[in-house]
Phi, psi and omega in degrees: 000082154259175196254140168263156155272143169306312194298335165327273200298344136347276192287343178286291189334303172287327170275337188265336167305288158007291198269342188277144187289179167294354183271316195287330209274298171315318176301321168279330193292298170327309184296325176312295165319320174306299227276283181333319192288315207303322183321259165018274169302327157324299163292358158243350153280349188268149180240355167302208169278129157264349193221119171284173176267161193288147156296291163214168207298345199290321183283099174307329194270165165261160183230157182279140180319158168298305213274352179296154176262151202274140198290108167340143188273188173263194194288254154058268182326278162011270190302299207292329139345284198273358183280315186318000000 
């Protein structure tokens, strides 16, 4: 067991993304385009808040609905995900 720094493994990551033939690279671009379309359809079926309302005044921020759908990752994101 040795320890990586997350910014390490980043940078590992990040070379083998690099480093990917143009074929393998078109393939996470797809799942990405997939992952983007299913968003797309989500977001216009959800019909809730996008934003809850604040809870009490000291939290400034809105926090996000749960059930709203979550904004896809890129190809990158992807690859970098299941490499890890």
């Amino acid at each position: 067991g040795q320890k990586i720094s997350t910014t390490e493994v980043a940078k590992l990551v990040s070379k083998a993304w690099k480093a990917l033939h143009e074929d393998e690279r078109l393939e996470w671009e797809e799942i990405a385009k997939q992952d983007r379309r299913r968003y797309e359809r989500e977001k216009l079926m959800y019909k809730g808040p996008w934003k809850l309302p604040v809870a009490s005044e000291k939290k400034k921020r809105n926090s996000k609905d749960p059930l709203a759908p979550k904004i896809p990752p890129s190809a990158f994101l992807s690859f970098s995900n299941s490499n890890r």
